[in-house]
C-alpha positions, 0 to 999 in steps of 0.5 A: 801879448806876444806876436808869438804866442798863436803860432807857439799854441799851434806848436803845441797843438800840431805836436799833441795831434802828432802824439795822440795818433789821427785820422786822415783822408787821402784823396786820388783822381782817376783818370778815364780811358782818354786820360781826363780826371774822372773818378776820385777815390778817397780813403781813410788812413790813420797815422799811429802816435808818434814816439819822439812827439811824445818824448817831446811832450814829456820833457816839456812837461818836466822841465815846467816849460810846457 
């Protein structure tokens, strides 16, 4: 087994995750009136399917590398 072989199959899982579109949360600290950390606001955003990831997909797919 090549050292290599987990991070190539985190490669391909991030690139996938980048083409499919995901869900994400974001998260922001509110301060109170004195400046001090207080409330956190979190919000859900999503990022579309990427293009070039999935051109990346397809040309590994058709050259048989993938």
């Amino acid at each position: 087994m090549d050292k290599f072989d987990n991070v190539e199959d985190e490669i391909k899982q991030a690139i996938i995750k980048k083409a499919k579109g995901y869900e994400y949360e974001e998260k922001e600290v509110i301060a109170d009136k004195n400046g001090r950390p207080g409330k956190v606001k979190i919000t859900k955003k999503y990022m579309p399917p990427d293009l070039a990831a999935i051109k990346t997909i397809k040309r590994f797919i058709d050259t048989g590398r993938w």
